[in-house]
C-alpha positions, 0 to 999 in steps of 0.5 A: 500500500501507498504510504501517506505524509500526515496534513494532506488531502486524499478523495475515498469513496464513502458508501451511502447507508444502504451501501447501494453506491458511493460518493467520492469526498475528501478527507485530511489524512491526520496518520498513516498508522501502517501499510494498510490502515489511515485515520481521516477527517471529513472534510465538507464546506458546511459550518460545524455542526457538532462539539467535535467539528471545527472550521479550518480556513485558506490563508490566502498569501500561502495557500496554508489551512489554519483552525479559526 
């Protein structure tokens, strides 16, 4: 398997509840644990909606994501 740098942006299907079809969506890659397994974050552009989420925002000047 790929080894992943920790801080990047990788695209995953996610499976719909009834598991019928996916959807590809992107996700930061928090560690690469070992040759088969990863841990992500979702990444979507809606507002936080839960204690566990949190709003990241593009420093223009140097294209860098920073927690707000």
């Amino acid at each position: 398997m790929t080894r992943y740098d920790p801080g990047i942006v990788l695209l995953v299907d996610f499976p719909f509840p009834a598991q019928t079809a996916t959807k590809r969506r992107p996700v930061f890659l928090m560690a690469d644990v070992d040759h088969e397994d990863i841990i992500v974050a979702q990444v979507t552009s809606h507002p936080p909606r839960g204690r566990y989420d949190l709003h990241l925002a593009v420093e223009r000047a140097s294209g860098h994501l920073f927690h707000t």
